[in-house]
C-alpha positions as CSV (number, residue, x, y, z in Angstrom):
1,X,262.3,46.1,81.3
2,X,262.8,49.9,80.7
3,X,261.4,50.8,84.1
4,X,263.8,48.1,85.5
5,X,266.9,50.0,83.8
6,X,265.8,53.5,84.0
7,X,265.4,53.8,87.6
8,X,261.1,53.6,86.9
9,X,260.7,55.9,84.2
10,X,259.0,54.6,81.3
11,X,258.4,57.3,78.2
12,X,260.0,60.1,80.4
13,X,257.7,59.7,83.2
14,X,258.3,58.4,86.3
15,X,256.3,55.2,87.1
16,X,258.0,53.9,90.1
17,X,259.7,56.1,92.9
18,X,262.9,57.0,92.3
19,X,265.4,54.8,94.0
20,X,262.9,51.8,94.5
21,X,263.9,49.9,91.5
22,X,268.2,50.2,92.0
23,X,267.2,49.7,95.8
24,X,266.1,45.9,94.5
25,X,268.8,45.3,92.4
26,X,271.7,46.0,95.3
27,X,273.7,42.3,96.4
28,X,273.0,41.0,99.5
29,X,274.5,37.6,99.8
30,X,276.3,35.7,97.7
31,X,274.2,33.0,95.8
32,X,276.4,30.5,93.2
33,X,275.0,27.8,92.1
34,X,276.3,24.9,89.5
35,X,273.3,25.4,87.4
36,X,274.1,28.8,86.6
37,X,277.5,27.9,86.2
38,X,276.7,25.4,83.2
39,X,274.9,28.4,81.4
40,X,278.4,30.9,81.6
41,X,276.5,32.8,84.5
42,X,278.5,34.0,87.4
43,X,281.7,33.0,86.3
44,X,283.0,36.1,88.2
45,X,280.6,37.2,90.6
46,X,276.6,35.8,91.9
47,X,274.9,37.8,94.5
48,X,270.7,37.8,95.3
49,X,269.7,41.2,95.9
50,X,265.6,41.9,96.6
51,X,264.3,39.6,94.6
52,X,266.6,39.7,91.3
53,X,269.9,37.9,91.2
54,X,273.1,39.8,89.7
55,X,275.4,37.8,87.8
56,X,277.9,38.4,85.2
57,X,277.2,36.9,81.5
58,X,280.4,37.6,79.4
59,X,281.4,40.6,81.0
60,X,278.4,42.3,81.3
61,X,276.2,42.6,84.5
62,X,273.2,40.6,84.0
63,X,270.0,41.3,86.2
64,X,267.3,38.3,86.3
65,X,264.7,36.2,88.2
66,X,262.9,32.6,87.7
67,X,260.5,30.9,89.2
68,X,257.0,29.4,88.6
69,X,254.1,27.3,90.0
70,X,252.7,24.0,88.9
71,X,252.3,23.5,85.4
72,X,254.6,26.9,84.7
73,X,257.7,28.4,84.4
74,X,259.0,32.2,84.2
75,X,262.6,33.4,83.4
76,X,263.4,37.5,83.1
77,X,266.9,38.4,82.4
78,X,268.3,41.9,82.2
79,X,271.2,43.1,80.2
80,X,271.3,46.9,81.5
81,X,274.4,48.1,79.9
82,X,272.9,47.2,76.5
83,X,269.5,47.9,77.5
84,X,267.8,44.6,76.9
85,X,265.5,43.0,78.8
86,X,264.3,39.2,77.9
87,X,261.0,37.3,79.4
88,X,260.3,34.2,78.6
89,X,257.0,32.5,80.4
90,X,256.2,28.3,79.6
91,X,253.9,25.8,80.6
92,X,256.4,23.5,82.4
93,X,256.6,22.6,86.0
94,X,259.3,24.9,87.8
95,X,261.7,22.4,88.1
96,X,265.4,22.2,87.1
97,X,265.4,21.1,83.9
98,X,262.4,23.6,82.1
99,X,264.8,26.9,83.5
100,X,267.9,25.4,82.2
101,X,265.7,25.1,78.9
102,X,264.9,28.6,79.5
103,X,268.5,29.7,80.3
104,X,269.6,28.2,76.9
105,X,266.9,30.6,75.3
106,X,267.6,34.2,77.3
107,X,271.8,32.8,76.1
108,X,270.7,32.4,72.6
109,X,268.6,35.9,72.4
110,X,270.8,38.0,74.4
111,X,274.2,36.5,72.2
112,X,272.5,37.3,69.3
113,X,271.4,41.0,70.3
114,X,275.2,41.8,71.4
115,X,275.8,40.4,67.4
116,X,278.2,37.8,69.3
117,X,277.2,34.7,67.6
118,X,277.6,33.0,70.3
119,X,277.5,28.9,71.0
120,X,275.1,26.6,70.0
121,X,273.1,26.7,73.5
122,X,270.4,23.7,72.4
123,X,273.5,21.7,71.8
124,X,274.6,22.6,75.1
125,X,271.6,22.1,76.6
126,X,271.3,18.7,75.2
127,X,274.9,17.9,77.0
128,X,273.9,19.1,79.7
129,X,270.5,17.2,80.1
130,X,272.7,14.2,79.6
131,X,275.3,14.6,82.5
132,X,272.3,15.6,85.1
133,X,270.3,12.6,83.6
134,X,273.2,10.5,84.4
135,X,274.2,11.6,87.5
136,X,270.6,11.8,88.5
137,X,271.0,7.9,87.7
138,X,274.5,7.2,90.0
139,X,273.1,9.0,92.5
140,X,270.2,5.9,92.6
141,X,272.4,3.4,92.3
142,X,274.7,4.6,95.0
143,X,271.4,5.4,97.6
144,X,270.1,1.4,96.4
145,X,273.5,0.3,97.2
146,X,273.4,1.6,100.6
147,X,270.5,0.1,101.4
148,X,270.4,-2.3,103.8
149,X,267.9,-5.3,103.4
150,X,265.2,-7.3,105.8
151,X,265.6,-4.6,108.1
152,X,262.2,-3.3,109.8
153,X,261.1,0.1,111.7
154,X,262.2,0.1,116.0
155,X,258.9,1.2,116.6
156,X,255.1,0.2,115.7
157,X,253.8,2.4,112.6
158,X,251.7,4.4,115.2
159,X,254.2,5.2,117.1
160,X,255.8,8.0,114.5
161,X,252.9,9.9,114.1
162,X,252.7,13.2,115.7
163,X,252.8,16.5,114.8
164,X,256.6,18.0,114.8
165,X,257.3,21.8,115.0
166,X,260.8,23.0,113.9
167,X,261.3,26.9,114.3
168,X,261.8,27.8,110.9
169,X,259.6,25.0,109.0
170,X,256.8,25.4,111.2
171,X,254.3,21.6,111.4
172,X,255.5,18.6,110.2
173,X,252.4,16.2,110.6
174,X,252.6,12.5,110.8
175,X,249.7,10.7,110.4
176,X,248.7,6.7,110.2
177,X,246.2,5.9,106.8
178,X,245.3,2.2,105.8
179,X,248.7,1.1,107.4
180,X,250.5,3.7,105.8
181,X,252.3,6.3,107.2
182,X,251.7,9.8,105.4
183,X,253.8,13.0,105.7
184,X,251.9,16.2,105.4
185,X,254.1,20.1,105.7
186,X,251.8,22.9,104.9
187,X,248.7,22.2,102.7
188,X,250.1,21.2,99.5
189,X,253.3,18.9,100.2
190,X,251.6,15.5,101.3
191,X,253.4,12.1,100.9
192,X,252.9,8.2,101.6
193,X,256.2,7.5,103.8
194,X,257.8,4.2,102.8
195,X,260.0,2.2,104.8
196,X,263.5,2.0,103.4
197,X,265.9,0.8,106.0
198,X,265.9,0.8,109.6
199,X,264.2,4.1,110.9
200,X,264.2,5.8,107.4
201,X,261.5,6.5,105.3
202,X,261.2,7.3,101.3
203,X,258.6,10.1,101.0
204,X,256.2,9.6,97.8
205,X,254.9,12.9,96.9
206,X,251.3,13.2,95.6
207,X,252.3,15.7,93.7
208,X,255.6,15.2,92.4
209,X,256.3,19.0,90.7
């Protein structure tokens, strides 16, 4: 965090070239999203810079970054003007819900270090958990009400499988297991495809996270 705010100096010496670290932080493109919105982040501006995301959070420029694997989560958030620098690092999937969890943490520390008081962000959390829960749910019901039943595939099973390029994703692989069709895109994301309606296909990941 210091070396973050003090342009790579850490104890008066200079860790990092100078320049590197403000070079990362410059916008490029905007980069709102609702999820931030829900957490009071870039309510006035959202831009992605070089791998750290500038947002406001109550006036303030806030600097930050999450991400994770499977089975972990990491959130860093930056306060530079008050030179405060939050990391929090968990054991849940990267996923939605674990960095709004994580969100509601940074809000709760960084509210208290500005002696703001500040809302009561697991309450929050807990609302919104509820709304994404239940339009995760309408969202279900409205894809199962479009449906259309009895209807079967134009083709035999064989004939989808292939292997599809598209110029930015690279191989999409189709292949035909037990009477199953299964999706493969890189090495990790593999699926059994399931017929849904017509020519469309649910995708039933393997691994899920």
């Amino acid at each position: 965090g210091r070396a973050q705010w003090n342009d790579g100096k850490v104890g008066g010496e200079q860790k990092i070239a100078a320049g590197v670290i403000p070079a990362t932080h410059n916008p490029v493109i905007n980069a709102r999203t609702r999820a931030e919105e829900r957490f009071e982040y870039g309510t006035q501006f959202s831009f992605y810079a070089m791998g750290w995301s500038q947002r406001d959070y109550h006036s303030r420029l806030l600097v930050s970054h999450d991400g994770g694997i499977n089975g972990m989560s990491a959130f860093v958030s930056m306060l530079p003007e008050a030179s405060t620098c939050v990391v929090t690092l968990s054991n849940l999937s990267p996923a939605a819900d674990p960095h709004l969890g994580l969100y509601s943490i940074h809000n709760w520390i960084h509210d208290r270090l500005a002696d703001s008081g500040g809302k009561d962000w697991v309450s929050h959390l807990n609302s919104v958990l509820t709304d994404l829960r239940s339009s995760r749910e309408q969202q279900s019901m409205q894809a199962e009400a479009q449906r259309v039943l009895g209807t079967s595939p134009s083709l035999p099973l064989d004939k989808y499988v292939g292997v599809f390029y598209h110029p930015l994703q690279g191989d999409l692989v189709v292949t035909l297991e037990g009477g199953d069709l299964r999706f493969l895109y890189g090495e990790n994301f593999n699926a059994k495809l399931e017929h849904w309606h017509f020519d469309t296909f649910n995708a039933h990941w393997d691994q899920p996270g």
